[in-house]
C-alpha angles and dihedrals in degrees: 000000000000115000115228114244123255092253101055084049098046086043087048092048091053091053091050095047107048094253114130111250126219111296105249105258104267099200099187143040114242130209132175136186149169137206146177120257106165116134134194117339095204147057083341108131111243120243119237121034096047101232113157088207104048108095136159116272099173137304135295086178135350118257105240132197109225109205137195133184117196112188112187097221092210100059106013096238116145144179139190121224115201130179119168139177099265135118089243147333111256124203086241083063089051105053089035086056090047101049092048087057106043089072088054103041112010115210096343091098115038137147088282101055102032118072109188109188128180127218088229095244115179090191100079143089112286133204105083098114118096088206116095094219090071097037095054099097089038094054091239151303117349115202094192096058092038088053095046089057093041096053103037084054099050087043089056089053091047090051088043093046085052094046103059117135130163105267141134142251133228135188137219148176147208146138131252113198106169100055108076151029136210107243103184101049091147094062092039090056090065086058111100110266098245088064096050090047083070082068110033092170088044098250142103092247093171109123100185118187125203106196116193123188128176104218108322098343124089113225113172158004148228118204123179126185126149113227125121117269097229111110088127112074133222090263093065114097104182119088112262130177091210138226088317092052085051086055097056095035092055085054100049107030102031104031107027110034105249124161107189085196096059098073083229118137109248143169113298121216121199121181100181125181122248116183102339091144093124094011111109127196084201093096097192094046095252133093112273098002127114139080082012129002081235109102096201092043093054088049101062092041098056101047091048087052090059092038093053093042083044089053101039090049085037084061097037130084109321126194109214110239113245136195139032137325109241136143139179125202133177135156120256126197099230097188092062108042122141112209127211109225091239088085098043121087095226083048093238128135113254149177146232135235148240098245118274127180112216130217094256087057084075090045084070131205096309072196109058092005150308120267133216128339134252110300096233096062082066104050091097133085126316101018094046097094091054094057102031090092095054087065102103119115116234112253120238094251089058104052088050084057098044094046134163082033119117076222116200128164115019091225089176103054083051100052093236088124134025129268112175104057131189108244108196129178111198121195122202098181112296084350121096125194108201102202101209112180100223147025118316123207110220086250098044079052096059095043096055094037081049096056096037089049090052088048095057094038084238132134115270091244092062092063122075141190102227100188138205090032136165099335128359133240105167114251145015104205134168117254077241088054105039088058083059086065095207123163083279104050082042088068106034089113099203104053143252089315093059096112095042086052087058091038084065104039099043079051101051085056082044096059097047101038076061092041085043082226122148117241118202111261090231120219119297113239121262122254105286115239115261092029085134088052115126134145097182127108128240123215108281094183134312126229140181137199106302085240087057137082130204103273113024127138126245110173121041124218107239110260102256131014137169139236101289101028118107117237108208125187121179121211138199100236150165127245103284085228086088095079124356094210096222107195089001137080150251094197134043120191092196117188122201103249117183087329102309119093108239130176120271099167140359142194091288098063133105095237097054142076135186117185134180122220110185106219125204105326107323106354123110145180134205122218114195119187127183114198095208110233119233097254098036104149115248113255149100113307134180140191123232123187110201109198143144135213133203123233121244092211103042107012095227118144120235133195128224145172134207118194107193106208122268128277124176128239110218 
């Protein structure tokens, strides 16, 4: 029988009697935050699914970046780990992010050290790219929305930097199998066997949960799943954070308590993506379809499905993350790559390619959604001047490259999508975040996890494929794939060797973050052309019927309802382009609490919706709905609108408020 040590028995004889026993070993410093970035809630094209017509008209939830900060405590070395509700990161993110924090901080959060990812909502504000290519749907670059992201960003960091307390981290693992659909089997089945065996139902289903406490409380969470975040359709127009957003709201807010209005620290929720590329949320194939044909509905289903498996895997059996903080980051061409054949699957050396979009990257996602229409229905005013520079013809070299792609427009030579990416690791202890900047296929994933693991010497399951980072190039396919010319293949910019390309780069990071070697940094890439580009109007004034007043209200809620009924008020309002509200609301649900109206909801709740109808010229309404949860107290409620509209005359910008009068909820 094996004798217990010394130190287990003299542990065990302070907790029973009464002594303090040593204080468990907390190896890092944690800090969490949380941020507003949501952009304009009106006529502001919506990034993803590159529909000219589909514009915001108000918010069914905000848009939030979640923020972590590790230290090692032994060395000093810290990162910063983002994800926020967003489509994508561009590389305009990136460098805006970067510049608000230099002045703050100096060189202790740089490129290397800071990984920003994005959800991959479609149901957001567009217009923060500064390459034409992903602009194009939303009429150019908005500044507005580019500076709300920027800012709420930088504002979680800051939260997270100032939050920092010595704590500890803990993995855990589990699968999700209900949650998402290959959408591009076609294209899977040309992959070798050995690598499909690693999926025998044709999905990524890998849940891997990243606990942190400070001290003794738990205060956040990593999750990571890979499925598109696409539950909301092309038709929607109000900004949505997805199926992914619904996830971390249900844990924080629901479960956990937390009130994004209060300025309290609270528990923060991530659900990253890792390799979605060909991973769909739309069950049944098509948009909006599976598990319901109702796209709010699977929204919410599906995000509650990854936040009950997270939490069930977050309060299982959890492995303590061990080892030191460390990152390497450099810039790669990857138009101009030369591949050793060790990472090609005929075991020839290869090349890359200068970006092309192919003509299946028009077609769409049949899946999640089709893309953009034929070219030529845009050539004319106004949206000529958006087109006039894709114009160039692909030179025959290219399209050799390219091949077999049915190759259209050369985006990179343009300019009108990057070339030369950031590619990061970034290490918390055992565990390794690859940054890729695009859409994985769950294929692409393995290869490059695979040949980053071999590098550092490391198990497969402690390197992961963290997508849609740090800047974004479309997809990440197979050479097997990328034959198939699927939607997929047909825009992954840099050709059938993209992957190996990756393979060999991420290694090469791999290999020095083992060697504990430096790599050059490489030059960052220049400010892409066009980047001032933008056809959308601003507000030029706001006005009203001469017998109204902003906010007044127009419609009445009925004087009672019960859980499950649905209280509407309509406002006279102003364009919510006046003032964002970040962190802040356009709607208020109060409820008459001893006496003193206090808020119960607000505009980024699930239960609530504001939306904006222009009418006439310049005047608009606001329709604010509150789905009243099953469990709402009884009671005396309201509904308050908050807006600002802009003069004709002076410009200036005022605020208002309109209180509708009280009904009860049963």
């Amino acid at each position: 029988m094996r004798k217990p040590c010394m130190l287990a028995v003299l542990a065990a004889a302070m907790v029973f009697t009464g002594l303090p026993a040593a204080a468990a070993p907390q190896p890092y410093l944690v800090g969490r935050g949380i941020s507003d970035v949501t952009g304009p809630a009106a006529e502001n094209g919506m990034m993803g699914y590159s529909k000219f017509d589909q514009k915001t008209t108000g918010i069914h939830q905000r848009q939030r970046s979640r923020a972590y900060v590790v230290v090692d405590r032994a060395t000093n070395k810290r990162v910063v780990y983002v994800n926020a509700d967003l489509a994508m990161i561009f590389r305009a993110v990136q460098e805006a992010v970067l510049a608000k924090l230099k002045p703050r901080y100096g060189e202790l959060y740089t490129r290397q050290n800071v990984l920003l990812s994005a959800t991959h909502t479609h149901a957001g504000p567009g217009g923060f790219s500064h390459n034409l290519a992903y602009n194009l749907s939303i009429l150019g670059t908005q500044p507005q929305t580019l500076n709300a992201i920027a800012d709420g960003i930088v504002e979680s960091i800051v939260e997270a930097h100032e939050d920092l307390k010595p704590g500890t981290l803990s993995i855990g693992r589990g699968e999700l199998t209900n949650a998402s659909v290959n959408r591009s089997t076609v294209a899977f089945d040309a992959n070798a066997a050995a690598d499909k065996a690693v999926f025998p139902n044709a999905i990524d289903p890998a849940m891997t949960v990243l606990r942190l406490k400070q001290g003794g409380t738990d205060v956040g969470a990593i999750n990571w799943f890979a499925t598109h975040n696409t539950s909301m359709t092309n038709e929607n127009t109000l900004i949505s954070p997805d199926n992914k957003g619904y996830a971390a709201y249900q844990w924080e807010h629901d479960d956990k308590g937390v009130r994004y209005l209060e300025n309290k620290p609270g528990f923060v929720a991530a659900f990253p993506n890792t390799n979605a590329g060909d991973m769909s949320p739309n069950l049944n194939l098509k948009p909006g379809s599976g598990p319901t044909e109702n796209e709010v509905d699977n929204t919410r289903i599906i995000g509650e499905r990854q936040n009950r498996k997270a939490q069930e895997v977050y309060n299982g059996p959890q492995t303590e993350i061990t080892g030191a903080v460390d990152y390497r980051m450099r810039f790669v061409d990857m138009a101009n790559v030369a591949v050793d054949g060790k990472y090609t699957p005929d075991g020839k050396p290869a090349t890359t390619c200068s970006g092309v979009v192919g003509a299946s990257t028009m077609a769409g996602s049949v899946e999640d959604g089709p893309a953009l229409p034929g070219f030529t229905e845009g050539m004319q005013s106004p949206w000529k001047k958006l087109f006039e520079p894709l114009q160039m013809p692909v030179p025959h070299w290219l399209r050799d490259c390219q091949y077999p792609k049915a190759s259209l427009v050369p985006t990179g030579l343009i300019g009108a999508t990057p070339n030369v990416l950031p590619v990061q690791i970034v290490k918390l202890g055992h565990l390794h975040l690859v940054a890729v900047p695009g859409e994985v296929t769950i294929v692409a994933g393995l290869r490059i996890r695979r040949s980053v693991a071999e590098e550092l010497g490391v198990p497969l399951a402690d390197v992961l494929v963290q997508g849609y980072a740090n800047d974004y190039s479309q997809y990440v396919t197979t050479p097997e794939e990328y034959d198939l010319q699927q939607y997929e293949g047909g825009s992954t910019l840099f050709g059938r060797n993209t992957t190996p390309a990756y393979q060999q780069e991420f290694g090469k990071l791999a290999a020095s973050l083992r060697a504990g070697t430096t790599v050059p940094t490489g030059t960052a890439p220049g400010t892409p052309p066009f980047t001032d580009i933008n056809l959308q109007t601003g507000v030029v004034f706001d006005d009203k019927n001469p017998a109204q007043s902003f906010g007044q209200v127009l419609t009445q809620p009925k004087p009672s309802y019960q859980s499950g009924q649905t209280a509407t008020a309509v406002f006279v309002t102003g364009h919510p382009k006046n003032n964002l509200r970040r962190n802040g609301t356009f709607l208020e649900v109060q409820r008459l609490v001893n006496g003193t109206w206090t808020r119960h909801a607000d505009d980024g709740d699930w239960s609530t919706r504001y939306e904006w109808k222009r009418v006439g010229i310049a005047n608009s309404e606001a329709t604010i709905t509150w789905a009243i949860p099953a469990g709402t107290p009884a009671g005396a409620y309201r509904i308050v609108h908050n807006g600002d509209w802009k003069s004709g005359w002076t410009g200036a910008i005022t605020s208002f408020s309109g209180t509708t009068t009280a009904f009860t909820v049963g």
